[in-house]
C-alpha positions as CSV (number, residue, x, y, z in Angstrom):
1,X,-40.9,-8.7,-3.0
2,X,-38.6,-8.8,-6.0
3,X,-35.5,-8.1,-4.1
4,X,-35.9,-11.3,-2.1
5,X,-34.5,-13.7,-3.9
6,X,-31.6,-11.2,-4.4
7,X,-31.5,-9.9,-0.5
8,X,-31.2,-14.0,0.2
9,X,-28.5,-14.7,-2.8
10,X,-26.5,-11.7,-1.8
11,X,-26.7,-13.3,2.3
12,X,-25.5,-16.5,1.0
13,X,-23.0,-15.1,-1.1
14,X,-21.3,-13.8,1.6
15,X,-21.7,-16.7,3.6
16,X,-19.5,-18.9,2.0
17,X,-16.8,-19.9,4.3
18,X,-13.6,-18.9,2.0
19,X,-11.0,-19.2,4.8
20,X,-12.7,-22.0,6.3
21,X,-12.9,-23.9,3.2
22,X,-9.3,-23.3,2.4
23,X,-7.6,-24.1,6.0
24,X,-9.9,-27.6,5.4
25,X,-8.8,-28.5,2.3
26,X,-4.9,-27.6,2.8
27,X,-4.7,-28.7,6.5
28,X,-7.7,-30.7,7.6
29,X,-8.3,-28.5,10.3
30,X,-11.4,-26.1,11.6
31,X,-10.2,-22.6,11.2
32,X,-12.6,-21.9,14.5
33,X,-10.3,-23.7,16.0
34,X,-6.7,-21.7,15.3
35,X,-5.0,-18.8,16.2
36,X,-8.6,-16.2,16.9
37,X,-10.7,-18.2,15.7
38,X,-11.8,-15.8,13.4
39,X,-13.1,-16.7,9.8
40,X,-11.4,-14.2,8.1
41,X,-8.4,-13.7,6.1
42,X,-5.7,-12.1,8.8
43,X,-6.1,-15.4,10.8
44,X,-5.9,-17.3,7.2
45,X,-2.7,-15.4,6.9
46,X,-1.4,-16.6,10.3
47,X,-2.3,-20.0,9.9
48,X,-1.1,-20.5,6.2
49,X,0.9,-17.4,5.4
50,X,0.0,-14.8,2.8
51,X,0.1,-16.9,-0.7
52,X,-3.1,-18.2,0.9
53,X,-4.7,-15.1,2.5
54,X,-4.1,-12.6,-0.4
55,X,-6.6,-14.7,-3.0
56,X,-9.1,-15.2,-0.3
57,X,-9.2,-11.9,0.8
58,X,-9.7,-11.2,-2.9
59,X,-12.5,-13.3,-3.2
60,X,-14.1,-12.0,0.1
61,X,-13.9,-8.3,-1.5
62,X,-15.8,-10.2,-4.8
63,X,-18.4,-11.4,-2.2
64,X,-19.3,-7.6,-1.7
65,X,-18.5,-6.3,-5.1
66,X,-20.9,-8.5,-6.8
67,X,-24.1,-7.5,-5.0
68,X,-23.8,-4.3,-5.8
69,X,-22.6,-4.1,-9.0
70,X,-24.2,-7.2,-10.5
71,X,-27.3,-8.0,-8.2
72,X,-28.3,-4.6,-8.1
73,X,-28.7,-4.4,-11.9
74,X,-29.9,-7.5,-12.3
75,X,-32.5,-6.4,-10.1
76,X,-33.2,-3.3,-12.0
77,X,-31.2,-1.0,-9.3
78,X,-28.4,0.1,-11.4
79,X,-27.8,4.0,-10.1
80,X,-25.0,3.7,-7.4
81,X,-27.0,6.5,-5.2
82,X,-30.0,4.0,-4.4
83,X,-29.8,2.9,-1.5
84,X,-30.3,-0.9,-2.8
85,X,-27.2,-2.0,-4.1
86,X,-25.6,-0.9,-0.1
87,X,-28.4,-3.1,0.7
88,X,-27.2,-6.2,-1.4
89,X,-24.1,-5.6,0.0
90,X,-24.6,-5.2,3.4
91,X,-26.5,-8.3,3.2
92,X,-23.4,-9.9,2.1
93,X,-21.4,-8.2,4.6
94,X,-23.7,-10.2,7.1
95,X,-23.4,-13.3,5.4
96,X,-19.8,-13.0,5.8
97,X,-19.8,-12.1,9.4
98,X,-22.6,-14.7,10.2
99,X,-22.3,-17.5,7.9
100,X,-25.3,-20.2,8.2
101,X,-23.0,-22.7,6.8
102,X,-20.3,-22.7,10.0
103,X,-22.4,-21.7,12.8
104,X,-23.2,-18.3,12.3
105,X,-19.3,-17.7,12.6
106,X,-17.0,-15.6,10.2
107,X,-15.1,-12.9,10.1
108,X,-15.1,-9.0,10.9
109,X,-16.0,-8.2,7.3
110,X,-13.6,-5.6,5.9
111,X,-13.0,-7.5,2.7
112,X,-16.4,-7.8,1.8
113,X,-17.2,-4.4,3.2
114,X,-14.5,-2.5,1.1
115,X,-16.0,-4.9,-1.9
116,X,-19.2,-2.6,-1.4
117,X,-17.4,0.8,-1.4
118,X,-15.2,-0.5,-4.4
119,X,-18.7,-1.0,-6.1
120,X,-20.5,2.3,-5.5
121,X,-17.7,4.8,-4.1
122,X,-14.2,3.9,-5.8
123,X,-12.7,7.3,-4.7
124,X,-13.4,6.2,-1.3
125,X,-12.3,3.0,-1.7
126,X,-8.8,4.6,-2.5
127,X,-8.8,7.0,0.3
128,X,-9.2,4.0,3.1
129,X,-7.3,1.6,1.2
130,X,-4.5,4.7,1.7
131,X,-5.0,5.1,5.4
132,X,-5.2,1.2,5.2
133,X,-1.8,1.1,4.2
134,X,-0.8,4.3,6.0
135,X,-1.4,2.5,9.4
136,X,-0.7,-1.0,8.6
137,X,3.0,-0.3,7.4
138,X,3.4,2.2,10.6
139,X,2.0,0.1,13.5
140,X,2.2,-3.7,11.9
141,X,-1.8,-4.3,12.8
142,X,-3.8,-5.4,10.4
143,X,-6.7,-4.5,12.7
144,X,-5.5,-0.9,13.7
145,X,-5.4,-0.6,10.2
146,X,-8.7,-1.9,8.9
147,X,-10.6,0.3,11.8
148,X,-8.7,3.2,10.5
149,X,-9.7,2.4,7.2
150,X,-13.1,2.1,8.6
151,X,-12.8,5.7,10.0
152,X,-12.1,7.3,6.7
153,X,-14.5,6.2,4.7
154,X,-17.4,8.3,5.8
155,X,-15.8,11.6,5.2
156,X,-14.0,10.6,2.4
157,X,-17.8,9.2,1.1
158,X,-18.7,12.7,1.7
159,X,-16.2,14.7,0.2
160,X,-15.5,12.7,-3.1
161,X,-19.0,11.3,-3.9
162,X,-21.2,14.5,-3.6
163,X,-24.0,11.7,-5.3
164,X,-23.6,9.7,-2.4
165,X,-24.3,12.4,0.1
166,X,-27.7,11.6,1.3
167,X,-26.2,7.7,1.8
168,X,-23.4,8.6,4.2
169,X,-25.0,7.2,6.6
170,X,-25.1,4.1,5.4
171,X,-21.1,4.0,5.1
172,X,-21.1,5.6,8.7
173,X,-23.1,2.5,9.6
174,X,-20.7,0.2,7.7
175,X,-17.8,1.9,9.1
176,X,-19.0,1.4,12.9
177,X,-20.2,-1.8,12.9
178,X,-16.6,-2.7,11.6
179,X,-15.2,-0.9,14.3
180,X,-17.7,-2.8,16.5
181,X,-16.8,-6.4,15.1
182,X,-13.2,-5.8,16.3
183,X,-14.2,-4.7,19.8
184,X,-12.0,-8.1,20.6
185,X,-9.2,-6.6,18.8
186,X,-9.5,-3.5,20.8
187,X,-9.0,-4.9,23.9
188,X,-6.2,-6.9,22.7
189,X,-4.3,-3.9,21.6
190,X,-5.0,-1.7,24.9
191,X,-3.7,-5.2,26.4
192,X,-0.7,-5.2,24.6
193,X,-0.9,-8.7,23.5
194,X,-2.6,-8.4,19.7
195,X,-0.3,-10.0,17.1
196,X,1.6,-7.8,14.6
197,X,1.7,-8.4,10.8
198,X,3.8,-12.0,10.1
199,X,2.9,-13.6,13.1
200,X,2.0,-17.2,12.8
201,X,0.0,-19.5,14.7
């Protein structure tokens, strides 16, 4: 019962609409309503340009870093190989993806995910953040890039956290429902027609 209030502040957390907020504020306009639609910083980035995206894709990174390495010890949680804290966080994560305060919209949840593996796996963190990079500069898609991100971090969990071993399959969870949240993306890039890195809307 104790983790309730922090299970709920974690949720709500994440729910915070960053890239909403912003594209209101600067532009007057629903973010819903340009480029994908999505609520997440690549469409930010399309729609106002990187000087935008990069802060809020920081803060979305805080929404999963905080849960996990403040919640958690505020709730008495603070060994990173409980399962807890990647509970905080993926309640974030979930608050991120299905905000209450725009719908139940948001976006795919790779900020605020890698926030979560920053907080308990850093290692890890590195290694996608490398194959991040690694596929981003190569192919020029953000989301080709985040899904191979995504597709790193279990084994990297496994092989540079031996503490975190029992809880891989917690990061294998995070890592598929990514993959899962950009089953949109996927079809656009078998289609031909997802947008590269740069392109604005």
């Amino acid at each position: 019962m104790r983790l309730i209030p922090w299970l709920l502040l974690s949720y709500l957390l994440g729910a915070i609409p960053t890239s909403w907020l912003v594209v209101r504020l600067v532009r007057g306009e629903d973010l819903r309503r340009l480029g994908s639609g999505n609520l997440g910083a690549t469409n930010l980035s399309r729609t106002l340009g990187f000087r935008w995206a990069i802060p809020v894709g920081v803060f979305d990174l805080l929404k999963g870093l905080i849960p996990v390495a403040g919640f958690a010890r505020l709730a008495g949680y603070d060994d990173p190989a409980h399962p807890v804290p990647l509970l905080l966080g993926g309640m974030a994560v979930i608050g991120h993806v299905f905000s209450v305060f725009v719908g139940f919209r948001g976006g795919k949840g790779v900020a605020t995910g890698a926030g979560i593996v920053l907080g308990v796996a850093p290692l890890a963190f590195l290694a996608a953040l490398a194959g991040w990079a690694l596929v981003a500069l190569t192919s020029g898609y953000i989301s080709l890039a985040s899904m191979a991100a995504a597709v790193v971090l279990p084994p990297a969990v496994y092989l540079l956290h031996p503490g975190l071993r029992r809880l891989v399959w917690i990061f294998a969870l995070l890592a598929g429902l990514i993959v899962f949240f950009h089953r949109s993306n996927i079809r656009r890039l078998v289609a031909g027609t997802e947008h590269r890195i740069g392109h604005r809307t």
